[in-house]
N, C-alpha and C positions, 0 to 999 in steps of 0.2 A: 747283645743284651746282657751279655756276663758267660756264659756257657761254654768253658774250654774247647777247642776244634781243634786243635793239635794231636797228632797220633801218641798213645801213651808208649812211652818210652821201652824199649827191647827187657832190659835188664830188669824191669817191674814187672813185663808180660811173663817173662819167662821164670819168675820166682812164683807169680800166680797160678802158672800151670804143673810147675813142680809139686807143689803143694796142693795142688786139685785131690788126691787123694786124703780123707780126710774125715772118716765115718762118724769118730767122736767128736762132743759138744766140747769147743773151743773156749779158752780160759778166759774170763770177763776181765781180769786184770791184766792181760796181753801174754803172750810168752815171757820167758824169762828174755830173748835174744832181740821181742821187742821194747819189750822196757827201759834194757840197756841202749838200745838203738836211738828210742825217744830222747832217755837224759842226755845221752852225747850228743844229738842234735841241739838240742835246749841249753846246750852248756856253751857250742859255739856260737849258734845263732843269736843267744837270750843273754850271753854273757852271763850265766847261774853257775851256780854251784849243784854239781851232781848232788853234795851230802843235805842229807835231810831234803830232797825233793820229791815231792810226790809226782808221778804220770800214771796217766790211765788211760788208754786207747779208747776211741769214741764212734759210734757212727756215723761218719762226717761231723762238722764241727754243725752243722744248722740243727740237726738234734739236739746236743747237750746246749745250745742258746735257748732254743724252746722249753726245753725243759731242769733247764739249771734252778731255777725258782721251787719247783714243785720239788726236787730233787733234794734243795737244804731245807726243807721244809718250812717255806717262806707262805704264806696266806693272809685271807683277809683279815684287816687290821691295820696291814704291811704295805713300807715301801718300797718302789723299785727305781732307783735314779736309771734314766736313761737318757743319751747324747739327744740336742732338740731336732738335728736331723741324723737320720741312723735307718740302719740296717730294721725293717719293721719286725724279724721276731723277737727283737729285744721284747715290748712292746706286747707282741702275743702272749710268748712265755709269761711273762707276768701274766695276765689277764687270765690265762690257763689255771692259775693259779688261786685267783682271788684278790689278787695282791692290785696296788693302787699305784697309778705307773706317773711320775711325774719326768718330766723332760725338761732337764739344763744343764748347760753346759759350765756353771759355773757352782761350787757347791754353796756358795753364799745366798744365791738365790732360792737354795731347797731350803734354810731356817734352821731352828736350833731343834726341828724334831727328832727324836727318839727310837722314831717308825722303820727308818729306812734302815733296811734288813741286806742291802745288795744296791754295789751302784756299776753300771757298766759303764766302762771307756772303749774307744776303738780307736786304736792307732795303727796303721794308716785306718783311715776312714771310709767307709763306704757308704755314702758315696763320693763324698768331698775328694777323699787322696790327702786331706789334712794329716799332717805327721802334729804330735803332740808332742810337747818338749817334755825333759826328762822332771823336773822341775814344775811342774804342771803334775805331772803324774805323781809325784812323790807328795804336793800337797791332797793327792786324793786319795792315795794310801793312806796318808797321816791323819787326815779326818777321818776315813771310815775305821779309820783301827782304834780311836779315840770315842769311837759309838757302836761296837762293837757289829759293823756293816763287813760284808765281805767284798771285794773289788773283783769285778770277772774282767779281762780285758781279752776282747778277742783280738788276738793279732795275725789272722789269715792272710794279709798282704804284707806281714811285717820283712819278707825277704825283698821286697820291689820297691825299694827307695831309690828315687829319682835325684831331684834336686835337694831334697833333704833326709838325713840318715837317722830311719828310725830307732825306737828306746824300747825295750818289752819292759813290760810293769816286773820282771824277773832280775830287771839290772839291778847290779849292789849300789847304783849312782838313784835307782827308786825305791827299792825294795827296803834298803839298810844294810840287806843280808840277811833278813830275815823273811820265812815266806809267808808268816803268819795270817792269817787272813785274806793272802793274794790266792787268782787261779787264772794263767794265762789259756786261753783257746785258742788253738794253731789245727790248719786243714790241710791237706796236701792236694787239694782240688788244684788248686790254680800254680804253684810251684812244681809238680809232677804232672798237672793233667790226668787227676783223679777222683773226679768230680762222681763219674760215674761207678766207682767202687767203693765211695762211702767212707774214705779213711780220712780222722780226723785224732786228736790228742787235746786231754789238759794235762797241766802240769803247774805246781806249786805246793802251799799249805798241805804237808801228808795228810793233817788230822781230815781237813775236809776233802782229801784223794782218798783216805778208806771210807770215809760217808757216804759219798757219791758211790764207791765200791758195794759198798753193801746193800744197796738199794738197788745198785743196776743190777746185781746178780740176780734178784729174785722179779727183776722187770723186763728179765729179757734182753737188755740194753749190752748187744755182745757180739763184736766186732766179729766173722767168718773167717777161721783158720785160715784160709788160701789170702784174702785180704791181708790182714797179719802179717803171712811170711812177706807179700808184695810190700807193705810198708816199711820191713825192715832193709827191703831191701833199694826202695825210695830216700828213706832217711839217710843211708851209707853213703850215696853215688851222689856228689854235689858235681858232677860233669853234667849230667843231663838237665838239674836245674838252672845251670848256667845257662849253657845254650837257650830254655826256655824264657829266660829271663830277657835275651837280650833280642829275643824273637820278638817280645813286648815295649824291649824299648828301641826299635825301631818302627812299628807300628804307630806307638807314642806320637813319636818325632811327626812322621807321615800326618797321622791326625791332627794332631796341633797344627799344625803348619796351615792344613786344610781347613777349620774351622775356623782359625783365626782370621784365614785373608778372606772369610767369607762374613766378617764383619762380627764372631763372636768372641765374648770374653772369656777366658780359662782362668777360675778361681782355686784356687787351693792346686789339689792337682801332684803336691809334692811328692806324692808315692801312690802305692797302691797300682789298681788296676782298670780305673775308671779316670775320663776327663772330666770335669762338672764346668756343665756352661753355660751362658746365659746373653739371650741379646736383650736382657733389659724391659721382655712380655710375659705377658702368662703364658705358663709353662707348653698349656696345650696347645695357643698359637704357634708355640716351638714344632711341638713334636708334629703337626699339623704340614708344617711349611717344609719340614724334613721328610715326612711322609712322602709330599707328591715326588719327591726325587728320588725314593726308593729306597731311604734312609729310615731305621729302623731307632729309635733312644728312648731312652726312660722318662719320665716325668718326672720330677723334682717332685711334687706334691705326695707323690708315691714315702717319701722317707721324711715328713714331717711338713705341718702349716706355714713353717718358714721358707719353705723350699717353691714356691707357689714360680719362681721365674728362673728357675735352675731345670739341665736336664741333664741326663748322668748316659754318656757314652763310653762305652768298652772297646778296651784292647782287643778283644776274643774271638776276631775275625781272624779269615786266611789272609794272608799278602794279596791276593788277588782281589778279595769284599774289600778290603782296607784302600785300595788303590782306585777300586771303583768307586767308596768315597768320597776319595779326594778327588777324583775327575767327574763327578756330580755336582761336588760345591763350588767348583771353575766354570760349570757350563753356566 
């Protein structure tokens, strides 16, 4: 169903318990040695420019989606563009807020209003595994920065490109070089298998990195020193994301194989960490006829009205569940 099962890595546990001592109230802007840890991350993975970047350590990235809206002080009145099928707290956060959530995937079809305050993209996508071309993304900066909208793009799967190689909304081929108005969100749930210690990061536009700062200070929003020292020491070590990575993409492979000779179609799918599939029924018929054989998936309907005959299967099994999938969809 999405929920990392991999043992979290030696060199993260062991930075975590280092740090286990730790009486004083930990810095809401991260240490000084995470900071630097994030931008050097963000500058090979995102293709960015350290200078003029803002980062700010996060409580996993599903907080700062919840609450990014209420955070630039977006409300009623306000718009919220979000993907027509997506991750649902886009969606809440707004609502949290007051704000008026419209869903599309094309900015033409939101109109010439004035309202929208914040539009989210998600590249890879969740659920799809839709990679978003760079070119795509850069007209959605160019318009929101033309109405004076801010672009959040979460990109939590953006290391897990498959058959296509994803773009952070941070590349100079989106951005311009400029971070103005951009804010990428990156998690280390599913890259380190740290779902369960809540470490997540944005990074871009400083002005709206000390906004966000200034608010989370006085809201509590404050990642725990032992957390912290474990992130930096997650973000450093690209040996164990590897390995993680390619754990995923054999599993991949395994699933695929297994779904499809069992009659279904794999849409998008390009990256990320989910398959989206579909045999062509309502959704629930799906998850229904999956069910009897012990087979656990999402509902399409779950991530928007379009999705009503899609269902969203994870990598986030052991080799063992994975393998009993596929000799389920053979019997």
């Amino acid at each position: 169903m999405g929920t990392p099962v991999d043992p979290v890595p030696e060199v993260i546990r062991r930075a975590l318990a280092d740090a286990s001592d730790a009486p004083g109230y930990p810095l809401t802007a991260g240490t000084p040695a995470l900071r630097a840890a994030i931008a050097a991350w963000v500058s090979r993975a995102c293709g960015a420019s350290v200078d003029s970047l803002g980062v700010l350590p996060t409580i996993g990235s599903k907080e700062l989606v919840a609450w990014l809206p209420t955070l630039l002080g977006i409300g009623p009145g306000d718009v919220v563009v979000v993907p027509s099928i997506a991750y649902p707290t886009y969606e809440d956060g707004a609502r949290l807020a007051g704000a008026t959530v419209v869903r599309a995937d094309s900015l033409t079809s939101v109109g010439p209003t004035s309202r929208v305050r914040l539009v989210w993209v998600n590249s890879p996508g969740n659920p799809t595994g839709r990679v978003l071309p760079a070119a795509h993304l850069k007209k959605v900066v160019d318009w929101a920065r033309e109405r004076g909208a801010v672009v959040a793009s979460d990109e939590c799967y953006l290391p897990l490109g498959w058959s296509a190689e994803p773009v952070s909304v941070l590349s100079p081929q989106v951005s311009g070089g400029s971070y103005a108005g951009v804010l990428a969100v990156h998690s280390l749930s599913k890259r380190s298998n740290l779902a369960g210690y809540r470490a997540g990061f944005v990074a871009g536009d400083p002005a709206l990195v000390a906004e966000l700062l200034k608010v989370r200070k006085h809201a509590g929003m404050i990642v725990p020193a032992p957390v912290q020292a474990a992130m930096v020491a997650a973000l450093e070590d690209e040996r164990h994301a590897e390995e993680q990575r390619e754990r995923y993409r054999a599993r991949r492979e395994v699933l695929a194989a297994a779904f499809t000779g069992a009659g279904f179609t794999v849409e998008h799918s390009e990256a990320g960490l989910y398959l989206w599939l579909t045999r062509g029924e309502d959704c629930w018929d799906t998850v229904d006829w999956l069910a009897r054989r012990g087979i656990l998936v999402a509902a399409g309907i779950f991530y928007g009205p379009t999705a009503g005959q899609h269902v969203r299967v994870a990598l986030t099994e052991s080799d063992e569940h994975v393998a009993a999938v596929a000799g389920r969809l053979r019997a």
